[in-house]
C-alpha positions, 0 to 999 in steps of 0.5 A, spaced: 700 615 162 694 617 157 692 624 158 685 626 161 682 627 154 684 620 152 681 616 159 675 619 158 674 618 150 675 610 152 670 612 157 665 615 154 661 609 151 660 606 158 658 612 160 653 612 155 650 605 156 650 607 164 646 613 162 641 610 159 640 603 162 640 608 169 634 613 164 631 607 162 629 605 169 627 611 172 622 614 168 617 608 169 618 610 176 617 618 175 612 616 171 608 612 176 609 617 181 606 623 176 600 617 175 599 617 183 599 623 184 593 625 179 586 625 181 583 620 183 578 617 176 583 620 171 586 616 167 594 620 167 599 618 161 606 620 160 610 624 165 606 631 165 606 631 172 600 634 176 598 641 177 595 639 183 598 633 186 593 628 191 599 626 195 592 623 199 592 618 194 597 614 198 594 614 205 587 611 200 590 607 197 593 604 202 587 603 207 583 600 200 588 594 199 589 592 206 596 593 206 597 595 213 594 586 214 597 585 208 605 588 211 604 584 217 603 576 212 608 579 207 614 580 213 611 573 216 612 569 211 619 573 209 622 571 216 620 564 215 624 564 208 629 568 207 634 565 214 631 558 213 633 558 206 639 562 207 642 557 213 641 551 209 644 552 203 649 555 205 651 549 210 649 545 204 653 549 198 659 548 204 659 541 203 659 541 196 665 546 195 669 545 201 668 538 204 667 535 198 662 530 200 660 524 196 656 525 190 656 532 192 658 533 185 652 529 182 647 532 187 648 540 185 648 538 178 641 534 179 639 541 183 642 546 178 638 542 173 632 544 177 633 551 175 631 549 168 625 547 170 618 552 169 615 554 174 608 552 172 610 545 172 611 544 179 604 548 181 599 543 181 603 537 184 605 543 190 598 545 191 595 537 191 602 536 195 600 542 200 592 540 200 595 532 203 600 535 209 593 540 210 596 546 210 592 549 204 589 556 206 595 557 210 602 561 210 605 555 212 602 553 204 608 558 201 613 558 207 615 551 206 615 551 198 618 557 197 624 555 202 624 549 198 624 552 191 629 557 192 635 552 194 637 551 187 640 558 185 641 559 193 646 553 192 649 555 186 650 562 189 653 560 195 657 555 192 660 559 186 663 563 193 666 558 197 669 555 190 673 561 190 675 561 197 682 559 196 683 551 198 690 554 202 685 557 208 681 551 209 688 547 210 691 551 214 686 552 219 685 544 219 693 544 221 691 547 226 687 543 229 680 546 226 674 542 224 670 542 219 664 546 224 669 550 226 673 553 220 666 554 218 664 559 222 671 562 224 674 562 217 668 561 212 662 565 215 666 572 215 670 571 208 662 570 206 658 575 209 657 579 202 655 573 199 650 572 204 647 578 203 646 579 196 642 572 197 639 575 203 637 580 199 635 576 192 631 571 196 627 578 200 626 580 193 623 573 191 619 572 196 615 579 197 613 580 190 610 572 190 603 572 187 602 567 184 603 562 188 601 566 194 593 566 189 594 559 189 596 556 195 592 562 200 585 564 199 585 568 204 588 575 200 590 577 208 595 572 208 599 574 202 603 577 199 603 585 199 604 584 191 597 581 192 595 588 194 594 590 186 587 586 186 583 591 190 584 597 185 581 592 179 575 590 178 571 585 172 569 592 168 575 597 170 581 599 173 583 605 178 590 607 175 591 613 180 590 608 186 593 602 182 599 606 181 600 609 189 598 602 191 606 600 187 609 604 189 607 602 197 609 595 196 615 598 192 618 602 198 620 596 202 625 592 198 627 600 195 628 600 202 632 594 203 636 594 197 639 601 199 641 598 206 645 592 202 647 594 196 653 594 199 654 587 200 651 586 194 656 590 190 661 586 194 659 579 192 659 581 185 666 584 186 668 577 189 666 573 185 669 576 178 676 575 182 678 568 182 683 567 189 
């Protein structure tokens, strides 16, 4: 059994690493906060904290940018993506991985290969598209593409769980007489709620930081995104960064909020899929 000493000598340099990758991402949020907190109009820099802290910052900041009508669209459109995109790939990376469906195989490589595919190649077509089924101007005009342009990874996330369920599951539940449906919802379901989640999760985080999208599908700043709400603390000539800074931290709150809630299941699907059987 190796001594005390020895154990933390091996993991001294992963300790380090988680250290600074853990430092590296909280000192852009304490310095964001400082900048928040410091007087309107001043042009704060670094991590020097104020000596008077404005904590009024946060309720302006709020009013000027709309947020309690831009919270309303952004939670509309994200109960429009999330559950929809959710169920559908998940049916569907069920069906390439356990059913395995004629030319299952082709059709996830062709939607894989999609993930290669840059983003901005597709807006134009989605905007003439979207203008077509007159939807243009409407949160329908960024539900229905995000639904659909986050089916790639969705799939390929749900399916990278559903192939390391073992085989041994799905034949003993048809030995007992268990359908497809069935097996799906008594068997494969449960063992996938980590999975799901993570997804959930990943999806809600896509989907309410969506701005560009959102400025061209929507020209009413009401219906989109919270991530649309920086627009109002800039200007043609300058830039409030005290209300700029507040205004992040708003829109920040709420998938900080989410994360902590399902980073459990998050964690355990990473755990899951690292393991084979």
């Amino acid at each position: 059994m190796p001594a005390p000493t020895q154990t933390l000598r091996r993991r001294a340099p992963g300790l380090v690493l988680i250290a600074a990758a853990a430092l590296y991402s909280v000192v852009p949020l304490l310095s964001m906060v400082s900048a928040a907190l410091a007087p309107q109009g001043s042009f704060p820099s670094g991590l020097s904290w104020p000596s008077d802290p404005q904590w009024h910052n946060f309720a302006d900041a709020w009013n000027v940018a709309n947020i309690t009508t831009l919270l309303k669209s952004s939670t509309l459109i994200v109960l429009g993506v999330v559950p929809v995109a959710v169920l559908i790939s998940t049916m569907a990376a069920y069906a390439i991985a356990v059913l395995e469906i004629p030319l299952g195989r082709l059709f996830y490589t062709v939607l894989v290969l999609t993930l290669t595919l840059p983003y901005e190649i597709v807006i134009v077509p989605l905007y003439e598209q979207v203008k077509a089924m007159g939807l243009l101007g409407t949160q329908w005009a960024l539900i229905l593409p995000l639904i659909g342009m986050n089916m790639p990874f969705a799939v390929f996330w749900m399916r990278a769980h559903f192939a390391n369920v073992p085989r041994e599951l799905s034949e003993a539940a048809s030995m007992d007489g268990a359908g497809p449906w069935r097996a799906l919802r008594h068997i494969h379901l449960p063992l996938a709620r980590p999975a799901i989640a993570s997804l959930a999760l990943l999806m809600f985080l896509s989907t309410w930081n969506q701005f560009l999208l959102a400025l061209v599908l929507i020209d009413d700043p009401d219906k989109r995104t919270m991530a649309g709400a920086l627009q109002a603390f800039t200007t043609k000539y300058s830039t409030d960064q005290v209300l700029l800074n507040a205004g992040a931290l708003l829109i920040m709150a709420p998938t900080i909020l989410v994360f902590l809630f399902l980073q459990r299941h998050f964690v355990k699907a990473l755990l899951q899929g690292s393991v084979k059987g």
